[in-house]
N, CA and C atoms of all chains as a GROMACS GRO file, in nm:
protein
  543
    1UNK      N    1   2.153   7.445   2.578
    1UNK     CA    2   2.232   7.505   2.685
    1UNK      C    3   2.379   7.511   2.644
    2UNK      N    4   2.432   7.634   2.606
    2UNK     CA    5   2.567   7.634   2.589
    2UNK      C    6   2.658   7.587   2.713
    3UNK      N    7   2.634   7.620   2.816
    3UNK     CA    8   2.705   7.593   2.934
    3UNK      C    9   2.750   7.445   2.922
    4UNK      N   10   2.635   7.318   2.922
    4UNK     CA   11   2.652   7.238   2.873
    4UNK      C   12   2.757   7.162   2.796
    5UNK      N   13   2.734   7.259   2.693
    5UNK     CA   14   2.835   7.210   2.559
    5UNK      C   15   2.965   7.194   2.608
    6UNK      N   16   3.021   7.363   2.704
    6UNK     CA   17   3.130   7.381   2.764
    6UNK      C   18   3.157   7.353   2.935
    7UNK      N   19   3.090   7.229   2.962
    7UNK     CA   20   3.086   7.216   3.098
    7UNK      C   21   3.222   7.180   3.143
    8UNK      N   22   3.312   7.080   3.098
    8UNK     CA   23   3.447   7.076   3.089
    8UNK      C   24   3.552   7.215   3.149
    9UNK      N   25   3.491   7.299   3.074
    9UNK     CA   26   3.547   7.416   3.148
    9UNK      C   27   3.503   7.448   3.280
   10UNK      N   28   3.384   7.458   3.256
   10UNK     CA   29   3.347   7.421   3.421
   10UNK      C   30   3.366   7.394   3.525
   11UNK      N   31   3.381   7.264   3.500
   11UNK     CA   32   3.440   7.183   3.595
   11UNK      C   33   3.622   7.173   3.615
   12UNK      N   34   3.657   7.245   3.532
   12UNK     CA   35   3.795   7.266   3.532
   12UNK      C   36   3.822   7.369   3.644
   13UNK      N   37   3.778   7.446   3.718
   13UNK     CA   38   3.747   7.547   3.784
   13UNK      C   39   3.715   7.469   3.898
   14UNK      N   40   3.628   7.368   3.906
   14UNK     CA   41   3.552   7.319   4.016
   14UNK      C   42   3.413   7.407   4.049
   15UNK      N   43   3.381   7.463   3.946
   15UNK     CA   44   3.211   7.544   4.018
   15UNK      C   45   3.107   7.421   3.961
   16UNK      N   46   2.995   7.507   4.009
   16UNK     CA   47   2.891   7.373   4.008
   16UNK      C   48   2.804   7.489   3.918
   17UNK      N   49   2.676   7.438   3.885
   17UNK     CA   50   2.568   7.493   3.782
   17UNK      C   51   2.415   7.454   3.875
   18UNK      N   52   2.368   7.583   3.866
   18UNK     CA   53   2.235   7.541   3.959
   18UNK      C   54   2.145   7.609   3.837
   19UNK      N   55   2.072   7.512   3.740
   19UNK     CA   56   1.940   7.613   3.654
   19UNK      C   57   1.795   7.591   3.720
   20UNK      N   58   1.759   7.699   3.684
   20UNK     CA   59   1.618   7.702   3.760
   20UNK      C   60   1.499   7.696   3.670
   21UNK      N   61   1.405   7.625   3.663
   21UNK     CA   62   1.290   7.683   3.566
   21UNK      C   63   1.125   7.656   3.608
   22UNK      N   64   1.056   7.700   3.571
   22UNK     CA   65   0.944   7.725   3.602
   22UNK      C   66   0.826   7.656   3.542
   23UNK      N   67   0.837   7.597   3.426
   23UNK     CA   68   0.765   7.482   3.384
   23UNK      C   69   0.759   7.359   3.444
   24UNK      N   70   0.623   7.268   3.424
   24UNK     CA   71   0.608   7.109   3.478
   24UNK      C   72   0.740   7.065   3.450
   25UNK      N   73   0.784   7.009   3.537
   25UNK     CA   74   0.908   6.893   3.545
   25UNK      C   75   0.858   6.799   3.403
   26UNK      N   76   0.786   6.765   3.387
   26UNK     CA   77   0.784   6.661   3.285
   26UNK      C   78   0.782   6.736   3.184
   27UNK      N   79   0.729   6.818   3.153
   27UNK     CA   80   0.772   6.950   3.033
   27UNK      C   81   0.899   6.940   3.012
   28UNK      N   82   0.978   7.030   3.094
   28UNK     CA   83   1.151   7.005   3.073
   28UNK      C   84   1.191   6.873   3.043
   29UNK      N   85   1.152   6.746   3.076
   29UNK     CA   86   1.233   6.608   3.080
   29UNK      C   87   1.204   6.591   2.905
   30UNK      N   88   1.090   6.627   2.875
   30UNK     CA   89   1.074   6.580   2.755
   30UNK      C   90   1.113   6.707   2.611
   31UNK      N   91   1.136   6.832   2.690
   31UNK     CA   92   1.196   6.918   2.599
   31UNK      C   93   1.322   6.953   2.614
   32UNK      N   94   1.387   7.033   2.710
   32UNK     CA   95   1.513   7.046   2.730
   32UNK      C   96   1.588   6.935   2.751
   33UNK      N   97   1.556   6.823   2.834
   33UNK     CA   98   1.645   6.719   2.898
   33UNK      C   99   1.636   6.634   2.783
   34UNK      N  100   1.576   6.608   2.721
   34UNK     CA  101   1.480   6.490   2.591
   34UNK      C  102   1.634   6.393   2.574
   35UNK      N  103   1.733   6.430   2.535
   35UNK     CA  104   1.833   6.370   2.477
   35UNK      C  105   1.943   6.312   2.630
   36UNK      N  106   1.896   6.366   2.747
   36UNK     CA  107   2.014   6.373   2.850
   36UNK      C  108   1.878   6.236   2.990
   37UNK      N  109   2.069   6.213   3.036
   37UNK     CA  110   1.982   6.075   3.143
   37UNK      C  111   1.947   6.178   3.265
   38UNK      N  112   1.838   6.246   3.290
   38UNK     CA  113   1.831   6.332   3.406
   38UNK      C  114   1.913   6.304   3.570
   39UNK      N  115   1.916   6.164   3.536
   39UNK     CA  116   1.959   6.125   3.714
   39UNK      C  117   2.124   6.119   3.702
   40UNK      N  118   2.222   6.148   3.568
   40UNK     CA  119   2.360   6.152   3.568
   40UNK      C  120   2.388   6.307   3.549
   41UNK      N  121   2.293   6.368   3.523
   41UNK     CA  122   2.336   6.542   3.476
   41UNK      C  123   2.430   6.597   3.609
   42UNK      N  124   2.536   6.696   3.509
   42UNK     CA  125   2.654   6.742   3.657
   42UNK      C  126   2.590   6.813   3.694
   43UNK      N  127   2.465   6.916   3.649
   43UNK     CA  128   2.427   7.016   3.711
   43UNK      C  129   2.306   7.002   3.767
   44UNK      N  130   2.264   7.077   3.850
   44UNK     CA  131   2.109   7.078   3.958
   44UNK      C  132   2.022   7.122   3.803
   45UNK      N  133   1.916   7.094   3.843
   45UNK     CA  134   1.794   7.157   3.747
   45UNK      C  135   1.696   7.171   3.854
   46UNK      N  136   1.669   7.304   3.903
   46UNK     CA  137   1.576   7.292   4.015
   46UNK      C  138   1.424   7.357   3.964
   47UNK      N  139   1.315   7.311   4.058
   47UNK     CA  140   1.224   7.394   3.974
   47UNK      C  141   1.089   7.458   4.063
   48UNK      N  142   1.060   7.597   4.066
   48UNK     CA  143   1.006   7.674   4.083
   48UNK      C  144   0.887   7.721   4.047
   49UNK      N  145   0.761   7.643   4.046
   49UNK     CA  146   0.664   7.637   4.027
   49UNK      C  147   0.585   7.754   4.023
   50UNK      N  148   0.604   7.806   4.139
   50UNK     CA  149   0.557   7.934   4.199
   50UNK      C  150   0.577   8.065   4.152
   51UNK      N  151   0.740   8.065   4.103
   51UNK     CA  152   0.828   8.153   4.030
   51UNK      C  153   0.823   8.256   4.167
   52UNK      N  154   0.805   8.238   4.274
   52UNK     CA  155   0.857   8.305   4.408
   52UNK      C  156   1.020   8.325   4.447
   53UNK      N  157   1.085   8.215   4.359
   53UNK     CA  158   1.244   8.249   4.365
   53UNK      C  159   1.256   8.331   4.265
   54UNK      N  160   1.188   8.350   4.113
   54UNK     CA  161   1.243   8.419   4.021
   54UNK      C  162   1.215   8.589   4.088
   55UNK      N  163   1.098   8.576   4.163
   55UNK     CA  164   1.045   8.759   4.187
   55UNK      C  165   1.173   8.742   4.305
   56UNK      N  166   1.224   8.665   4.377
   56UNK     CA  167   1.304   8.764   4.517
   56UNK      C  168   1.446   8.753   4.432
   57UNK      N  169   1.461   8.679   4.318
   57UNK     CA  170   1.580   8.692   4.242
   57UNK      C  171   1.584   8.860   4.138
   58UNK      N  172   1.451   8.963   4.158
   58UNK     CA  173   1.461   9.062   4.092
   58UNK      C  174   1.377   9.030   3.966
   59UNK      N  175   1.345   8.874   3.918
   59UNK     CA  176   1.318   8.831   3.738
   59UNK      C  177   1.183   8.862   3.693
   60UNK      N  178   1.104   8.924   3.655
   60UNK     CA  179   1.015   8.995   3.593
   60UNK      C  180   0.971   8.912   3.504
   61UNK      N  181   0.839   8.916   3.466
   61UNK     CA  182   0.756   8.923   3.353
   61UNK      C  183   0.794   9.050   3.229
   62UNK      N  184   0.851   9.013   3.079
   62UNK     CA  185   0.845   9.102   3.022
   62UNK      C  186   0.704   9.199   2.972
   63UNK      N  187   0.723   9.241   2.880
   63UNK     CA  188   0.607   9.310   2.815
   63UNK      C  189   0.584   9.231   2.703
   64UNK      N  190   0.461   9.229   2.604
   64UNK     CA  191   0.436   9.132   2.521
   64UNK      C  192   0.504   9.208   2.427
   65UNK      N  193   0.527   9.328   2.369
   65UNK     CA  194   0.621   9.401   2.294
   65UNK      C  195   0.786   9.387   2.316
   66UNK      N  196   0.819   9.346   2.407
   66UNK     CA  197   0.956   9.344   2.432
   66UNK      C  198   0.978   9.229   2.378
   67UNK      N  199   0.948   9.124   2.402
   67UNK     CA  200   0.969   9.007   2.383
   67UNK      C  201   0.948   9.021   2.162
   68UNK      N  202   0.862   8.994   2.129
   68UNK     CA  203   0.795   8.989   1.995
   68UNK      C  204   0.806   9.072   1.906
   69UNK      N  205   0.880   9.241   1.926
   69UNK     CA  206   0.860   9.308   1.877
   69UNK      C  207   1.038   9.285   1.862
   70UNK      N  208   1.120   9.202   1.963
   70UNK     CA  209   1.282   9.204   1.927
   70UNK      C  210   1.334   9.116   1.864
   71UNK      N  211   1.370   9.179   1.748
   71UNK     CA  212   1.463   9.133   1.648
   71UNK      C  213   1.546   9.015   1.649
   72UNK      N  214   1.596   8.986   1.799
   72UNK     CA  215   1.697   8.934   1.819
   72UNK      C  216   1.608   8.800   1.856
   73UNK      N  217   1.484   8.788   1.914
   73UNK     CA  218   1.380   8.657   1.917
   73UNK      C  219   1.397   8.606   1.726
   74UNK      N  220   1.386   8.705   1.657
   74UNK     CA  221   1.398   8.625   1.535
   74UNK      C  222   1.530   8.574   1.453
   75UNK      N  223   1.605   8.649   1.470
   75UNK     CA  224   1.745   8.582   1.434
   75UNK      C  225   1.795   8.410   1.527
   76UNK      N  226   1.746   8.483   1.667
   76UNK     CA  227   1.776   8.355   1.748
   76UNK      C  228   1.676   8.240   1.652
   77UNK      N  229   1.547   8.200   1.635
   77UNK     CA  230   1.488   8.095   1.566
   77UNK      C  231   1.505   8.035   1.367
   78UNK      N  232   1.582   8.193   1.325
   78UNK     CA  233   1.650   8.153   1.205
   78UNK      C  234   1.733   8.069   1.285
   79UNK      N  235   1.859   8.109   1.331
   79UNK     CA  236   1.934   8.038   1.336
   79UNK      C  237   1.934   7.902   1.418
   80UNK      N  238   1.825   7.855   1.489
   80UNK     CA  239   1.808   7.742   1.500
   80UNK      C  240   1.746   7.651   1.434
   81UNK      N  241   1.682   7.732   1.275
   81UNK     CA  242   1.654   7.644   1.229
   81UNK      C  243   1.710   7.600   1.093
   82UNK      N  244   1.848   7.704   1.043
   82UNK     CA  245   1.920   7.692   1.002
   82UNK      C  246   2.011   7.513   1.043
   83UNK      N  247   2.062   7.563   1.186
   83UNK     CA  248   2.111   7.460   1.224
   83UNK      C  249   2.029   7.323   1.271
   84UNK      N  250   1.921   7.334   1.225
   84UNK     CA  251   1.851   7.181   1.221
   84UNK      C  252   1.806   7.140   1.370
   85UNK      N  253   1.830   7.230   1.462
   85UNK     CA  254   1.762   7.217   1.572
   85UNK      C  255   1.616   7.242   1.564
   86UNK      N  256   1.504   7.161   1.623
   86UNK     CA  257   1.366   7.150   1.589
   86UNK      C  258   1.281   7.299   1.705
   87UNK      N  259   1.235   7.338   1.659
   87UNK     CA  260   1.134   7.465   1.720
   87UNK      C  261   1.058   7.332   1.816
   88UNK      N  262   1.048   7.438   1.956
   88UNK     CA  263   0.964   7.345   2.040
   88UNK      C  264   0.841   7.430   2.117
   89UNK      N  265   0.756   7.409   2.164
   89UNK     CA  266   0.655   7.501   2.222
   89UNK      C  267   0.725   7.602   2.325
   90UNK      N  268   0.700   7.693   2.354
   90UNK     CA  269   0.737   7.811   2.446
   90UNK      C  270   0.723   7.769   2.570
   91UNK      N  271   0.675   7.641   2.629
   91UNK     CA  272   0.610   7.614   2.747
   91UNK      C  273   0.494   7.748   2.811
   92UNK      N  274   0.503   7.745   2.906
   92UNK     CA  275   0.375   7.780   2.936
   92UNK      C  276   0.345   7.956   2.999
   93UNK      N  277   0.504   8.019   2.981
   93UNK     CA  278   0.463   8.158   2.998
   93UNK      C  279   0.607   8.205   2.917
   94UNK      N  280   0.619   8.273   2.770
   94UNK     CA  281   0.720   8.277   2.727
   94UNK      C  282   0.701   8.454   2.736
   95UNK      N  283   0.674   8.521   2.856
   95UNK     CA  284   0.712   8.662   2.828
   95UNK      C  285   0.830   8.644   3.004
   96UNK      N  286   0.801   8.534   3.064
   96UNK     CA  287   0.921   8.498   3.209
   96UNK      C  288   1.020   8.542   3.104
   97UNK      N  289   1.080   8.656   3.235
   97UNK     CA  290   1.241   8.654   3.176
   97UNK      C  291   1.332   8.562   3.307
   98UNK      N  292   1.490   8.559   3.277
   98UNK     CA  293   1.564   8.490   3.317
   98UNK      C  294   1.636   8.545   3.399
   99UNK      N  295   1.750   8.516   3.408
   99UNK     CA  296   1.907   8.586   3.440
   99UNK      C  297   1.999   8.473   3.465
  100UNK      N  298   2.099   8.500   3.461
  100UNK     CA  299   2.283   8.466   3.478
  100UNK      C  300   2.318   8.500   3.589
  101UNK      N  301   2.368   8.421   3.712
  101UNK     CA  302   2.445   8.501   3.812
  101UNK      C  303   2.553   8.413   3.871
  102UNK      N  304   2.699   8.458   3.892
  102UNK     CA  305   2.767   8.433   3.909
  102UNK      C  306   2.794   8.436   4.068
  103UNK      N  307   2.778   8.303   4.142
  103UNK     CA  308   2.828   8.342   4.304
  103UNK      C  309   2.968   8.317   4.321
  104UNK      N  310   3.061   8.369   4.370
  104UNK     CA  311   3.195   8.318   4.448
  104UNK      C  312   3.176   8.218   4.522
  105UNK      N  313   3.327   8.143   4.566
  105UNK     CA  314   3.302   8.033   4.725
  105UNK      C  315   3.237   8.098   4.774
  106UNK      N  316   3.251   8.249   4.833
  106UNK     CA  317   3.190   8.279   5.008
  106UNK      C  318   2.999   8.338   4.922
  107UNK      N  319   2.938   8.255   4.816
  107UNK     CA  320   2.851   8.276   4.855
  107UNK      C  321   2.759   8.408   4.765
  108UNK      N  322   2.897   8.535   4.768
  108UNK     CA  323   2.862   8.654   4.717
  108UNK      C  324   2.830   8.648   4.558
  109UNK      N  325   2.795   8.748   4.517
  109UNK     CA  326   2.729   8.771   4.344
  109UNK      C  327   2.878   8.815   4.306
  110UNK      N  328   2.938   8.741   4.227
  110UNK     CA  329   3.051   8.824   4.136
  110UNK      C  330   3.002   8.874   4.011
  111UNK      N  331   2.891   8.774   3.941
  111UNK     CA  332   2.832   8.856   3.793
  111UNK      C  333   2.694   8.888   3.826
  112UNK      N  334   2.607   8.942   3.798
  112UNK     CA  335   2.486   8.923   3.818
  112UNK      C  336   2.406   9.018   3.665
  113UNK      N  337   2.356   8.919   3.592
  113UNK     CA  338   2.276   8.979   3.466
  113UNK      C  339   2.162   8.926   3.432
  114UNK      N  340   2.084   8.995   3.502
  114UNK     CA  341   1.903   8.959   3.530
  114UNK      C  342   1.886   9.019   3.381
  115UNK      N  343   1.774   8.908   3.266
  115UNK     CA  344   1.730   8.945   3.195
  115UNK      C  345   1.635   9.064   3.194
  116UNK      N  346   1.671   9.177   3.043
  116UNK     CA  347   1.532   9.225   3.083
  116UNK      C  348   1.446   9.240   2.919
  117UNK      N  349   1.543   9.166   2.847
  117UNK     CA  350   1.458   9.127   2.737
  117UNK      C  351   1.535   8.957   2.694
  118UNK      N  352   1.508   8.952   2.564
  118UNK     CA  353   1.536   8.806   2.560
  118UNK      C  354   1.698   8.811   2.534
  119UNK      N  355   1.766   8.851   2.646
  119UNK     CA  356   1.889   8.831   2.600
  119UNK      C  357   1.948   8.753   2.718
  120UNK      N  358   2.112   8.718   2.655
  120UNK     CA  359   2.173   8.619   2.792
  120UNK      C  360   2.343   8.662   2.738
  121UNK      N  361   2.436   8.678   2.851
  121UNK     CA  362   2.551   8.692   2.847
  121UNK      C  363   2.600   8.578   2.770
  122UNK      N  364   2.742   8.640   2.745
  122UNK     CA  365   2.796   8.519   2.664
  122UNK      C  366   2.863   8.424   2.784
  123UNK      N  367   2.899   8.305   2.786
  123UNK     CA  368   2.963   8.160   2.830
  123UNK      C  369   3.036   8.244   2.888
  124UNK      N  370   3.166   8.279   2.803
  124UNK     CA  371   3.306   8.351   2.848
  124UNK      C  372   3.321   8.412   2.963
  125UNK      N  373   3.210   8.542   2.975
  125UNK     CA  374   3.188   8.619   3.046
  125UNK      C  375   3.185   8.564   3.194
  126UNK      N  376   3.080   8.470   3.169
  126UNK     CA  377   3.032   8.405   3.296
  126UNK      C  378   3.158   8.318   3.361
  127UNK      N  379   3.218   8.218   3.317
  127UNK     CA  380   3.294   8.247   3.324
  127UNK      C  381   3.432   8.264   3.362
  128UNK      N  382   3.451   8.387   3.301
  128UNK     CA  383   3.589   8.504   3.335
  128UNK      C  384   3.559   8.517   3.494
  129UNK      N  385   3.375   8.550   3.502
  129UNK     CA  386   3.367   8.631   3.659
  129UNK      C  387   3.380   8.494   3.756
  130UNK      N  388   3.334   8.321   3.685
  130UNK     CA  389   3.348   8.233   3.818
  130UNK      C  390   3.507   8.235   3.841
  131UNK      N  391   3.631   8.216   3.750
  131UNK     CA  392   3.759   8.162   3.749
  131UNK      C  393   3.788   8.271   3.824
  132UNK      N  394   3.729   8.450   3.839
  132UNK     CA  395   3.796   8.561   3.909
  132UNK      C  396   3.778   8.511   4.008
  133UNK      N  397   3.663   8.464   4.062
  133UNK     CA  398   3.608   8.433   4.203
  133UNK      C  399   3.712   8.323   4.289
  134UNK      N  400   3.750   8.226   4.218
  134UNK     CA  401   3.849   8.145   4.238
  134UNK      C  402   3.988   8.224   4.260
  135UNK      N  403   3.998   8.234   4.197
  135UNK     CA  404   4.157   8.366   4.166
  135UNK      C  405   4.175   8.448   4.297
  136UNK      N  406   4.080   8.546   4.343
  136UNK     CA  407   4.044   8.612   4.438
  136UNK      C  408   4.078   8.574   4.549
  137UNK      N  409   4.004   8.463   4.521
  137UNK     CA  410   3.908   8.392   4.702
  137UNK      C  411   4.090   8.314   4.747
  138UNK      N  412   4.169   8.320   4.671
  138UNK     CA  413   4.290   8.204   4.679
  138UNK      C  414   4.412   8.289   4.758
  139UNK      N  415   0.872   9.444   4.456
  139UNK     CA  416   0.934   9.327   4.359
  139UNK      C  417   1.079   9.404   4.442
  140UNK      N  418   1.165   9.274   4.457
  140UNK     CA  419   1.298   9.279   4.450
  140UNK      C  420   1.374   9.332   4.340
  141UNK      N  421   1.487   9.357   4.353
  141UNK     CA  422   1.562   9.409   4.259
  141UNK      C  423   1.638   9.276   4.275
  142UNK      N  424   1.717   9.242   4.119
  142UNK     CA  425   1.846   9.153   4.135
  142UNK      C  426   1.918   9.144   4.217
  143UNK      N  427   2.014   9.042   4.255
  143UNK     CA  428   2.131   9.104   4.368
  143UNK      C  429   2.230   9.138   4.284
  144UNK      N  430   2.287   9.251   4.340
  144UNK     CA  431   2.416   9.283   4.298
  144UNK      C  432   2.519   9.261   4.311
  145UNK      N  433   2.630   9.271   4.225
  145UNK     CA  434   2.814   9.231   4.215
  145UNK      C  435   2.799   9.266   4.336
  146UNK      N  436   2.866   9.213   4.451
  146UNK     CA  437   2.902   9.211   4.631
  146UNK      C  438   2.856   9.169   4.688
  147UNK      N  439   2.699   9.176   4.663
  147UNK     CA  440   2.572   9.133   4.766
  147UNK      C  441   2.601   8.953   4.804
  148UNK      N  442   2.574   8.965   4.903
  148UNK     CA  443   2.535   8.782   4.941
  148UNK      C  444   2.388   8.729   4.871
  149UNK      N  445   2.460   8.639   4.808
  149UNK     CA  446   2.290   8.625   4.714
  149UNK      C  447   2.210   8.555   4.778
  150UNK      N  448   2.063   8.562   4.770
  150UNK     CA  449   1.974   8.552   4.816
  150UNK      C  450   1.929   8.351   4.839
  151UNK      N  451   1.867   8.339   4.963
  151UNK     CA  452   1.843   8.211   4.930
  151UNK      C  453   1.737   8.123   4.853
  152UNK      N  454   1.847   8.003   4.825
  152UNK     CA  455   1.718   7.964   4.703
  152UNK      C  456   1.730   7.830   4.725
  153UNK      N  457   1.603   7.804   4.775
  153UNK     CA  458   1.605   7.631   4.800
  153UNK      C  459   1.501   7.598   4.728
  154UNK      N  460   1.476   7.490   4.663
  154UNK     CA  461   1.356   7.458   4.559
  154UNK      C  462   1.392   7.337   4.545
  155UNK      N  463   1.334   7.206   4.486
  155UNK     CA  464   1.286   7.066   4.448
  155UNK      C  465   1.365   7.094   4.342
  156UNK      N  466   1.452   6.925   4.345
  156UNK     CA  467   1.484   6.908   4.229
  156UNK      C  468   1.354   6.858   4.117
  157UNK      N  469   1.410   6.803   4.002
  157UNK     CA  470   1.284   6.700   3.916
  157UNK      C  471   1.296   6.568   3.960
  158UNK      N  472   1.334   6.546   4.064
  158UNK     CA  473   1.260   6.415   4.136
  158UNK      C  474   1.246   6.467   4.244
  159UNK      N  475   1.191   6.602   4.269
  159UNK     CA  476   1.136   6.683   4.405
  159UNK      C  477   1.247   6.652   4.530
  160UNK      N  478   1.350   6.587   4.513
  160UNK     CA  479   1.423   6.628   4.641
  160UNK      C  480   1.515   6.769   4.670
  161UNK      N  481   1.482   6.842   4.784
  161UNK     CA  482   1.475   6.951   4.779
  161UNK      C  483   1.670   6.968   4.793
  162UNK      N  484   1.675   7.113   4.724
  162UNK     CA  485   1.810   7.126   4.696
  162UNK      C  486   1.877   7.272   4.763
  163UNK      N  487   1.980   7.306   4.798
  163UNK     CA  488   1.983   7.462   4.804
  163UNK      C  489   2.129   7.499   4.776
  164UNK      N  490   2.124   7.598   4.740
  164UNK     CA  491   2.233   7.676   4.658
  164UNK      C  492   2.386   7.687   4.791
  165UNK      N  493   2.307   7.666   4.924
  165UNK     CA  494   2.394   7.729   5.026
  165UNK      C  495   2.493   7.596   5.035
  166UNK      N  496   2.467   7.454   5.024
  166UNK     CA  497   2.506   7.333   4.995
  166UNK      C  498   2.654   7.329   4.897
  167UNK      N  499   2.632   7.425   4.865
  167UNK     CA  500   2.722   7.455   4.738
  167UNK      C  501   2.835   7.567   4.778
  168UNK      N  502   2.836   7.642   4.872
  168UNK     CA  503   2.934   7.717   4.910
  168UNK      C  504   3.067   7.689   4.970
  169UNK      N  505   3.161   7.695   4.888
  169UNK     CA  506   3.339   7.669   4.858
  169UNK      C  507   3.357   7.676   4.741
  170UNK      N  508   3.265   7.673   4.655
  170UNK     CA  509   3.291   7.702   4.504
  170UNK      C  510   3.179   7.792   4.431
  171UNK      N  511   3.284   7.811   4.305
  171UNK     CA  512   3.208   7.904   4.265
  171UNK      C  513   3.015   7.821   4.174
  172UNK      N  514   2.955   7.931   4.174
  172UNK     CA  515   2.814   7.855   4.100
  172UNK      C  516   2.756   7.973   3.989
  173UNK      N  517   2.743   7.899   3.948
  173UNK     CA  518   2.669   7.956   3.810
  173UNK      C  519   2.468   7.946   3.850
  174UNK      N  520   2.462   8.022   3.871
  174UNK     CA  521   2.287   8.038   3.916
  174UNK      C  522   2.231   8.073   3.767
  175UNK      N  523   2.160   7.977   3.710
  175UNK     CA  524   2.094   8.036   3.551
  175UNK      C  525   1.917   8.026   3.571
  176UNK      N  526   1.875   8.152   3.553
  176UNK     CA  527   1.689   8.091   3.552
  176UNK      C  528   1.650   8.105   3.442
  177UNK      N  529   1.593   7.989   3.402
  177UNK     CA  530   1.548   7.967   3.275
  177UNK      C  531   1.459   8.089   3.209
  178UNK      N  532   1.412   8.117   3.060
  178UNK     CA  533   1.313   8.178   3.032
  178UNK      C  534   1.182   8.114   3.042
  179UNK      N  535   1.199   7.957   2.998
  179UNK     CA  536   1.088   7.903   2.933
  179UNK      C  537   1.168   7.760   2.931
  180UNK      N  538   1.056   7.668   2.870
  180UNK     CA  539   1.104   7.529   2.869
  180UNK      C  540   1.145   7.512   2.715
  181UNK      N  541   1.083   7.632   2.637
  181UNK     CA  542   1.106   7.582   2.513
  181UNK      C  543   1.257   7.585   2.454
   0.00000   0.00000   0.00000
């Protein structure tokens, strides 16, 4: 999780981080979380079994071609394994896509970038649009 | 199927279990800004 890395900024702002995911809770604790104390994390990790929040969030199932057939799935796993980060199983439906969305205080979408292949905005972006929201709302 | 919400829209509600199932919601969180991320996958 880059966000992570740069949570500092984050919290420099005062926004909060809500991730959502769709795999067994104990799945995530032992893959994503593996290195982190789950009960001190700054951010929510909520989880959606159902994936009933991802469909009223717009988030789709890709195509098995979209996913496998893009280029950018393979550069992304060179380069993690370049950098010595270990390949981990896909969990349990790797054509779920995602998204990024940026709310303001009052609530509203300032960014909103629903995956529709395996891609994700950059940190910056995200953001540029929470610190606008702040900026704005002031 | 829904569409995303869009730049303006009031985003949609989302209450769900944390990973120790106590239930959480995004609306809890309004005075600041939030970063809403949904995962792809666990991997």
């Amino acid at each position: 999780m880059k966000v992570r890395d740069r949570w500092h900024r984050w919290e420099a702002i005062g926004a909060a981080a809500v991730f959502v995911v769709f795999d067994d809770p104990d799945l995530i604790r032992r893959t994503m979380l593996a290195d982190l104390d789950v009960e001190a994390l700054p951010f929510d990790v909520l989880v959606d079994r159902s994936r009933e929040t991802y469909a009223r969030w717009g988030l789709t199932r890709a195509r098995w071609s979209t996913i496998w057939l893009d280029p950018n799935v393979y550069r992304t796993y060179a380069r993690l394994l370049r950098s010595g980060v270990p390949l981990r199983s896909g969990g349990t439906d790797v054509l779920q896509l995602g998204g990024d969305f940026v709310l303001g205080p009052d609530g509203r979408v300032v960014c909103s970038r629903p995956q529709r292949r395996d891609d994700r905005p950059p940190v910056g972006e995200l953001l540029r649009a929470a610190r606008g929201s702040v900026e704005g709302s002031g | 199927m829904p569409e995303a919400p869009r730049v303006g829209e009031l985003a949609p509600e989302l209450r769900l279990p944390d990973l120790q199932g106590r239930a959480s919601s995004i609306r809890d969180l309004r005075g600041r800004p939030v970063l809403v991320t949904f995962l792809r996958h666990a991997g």
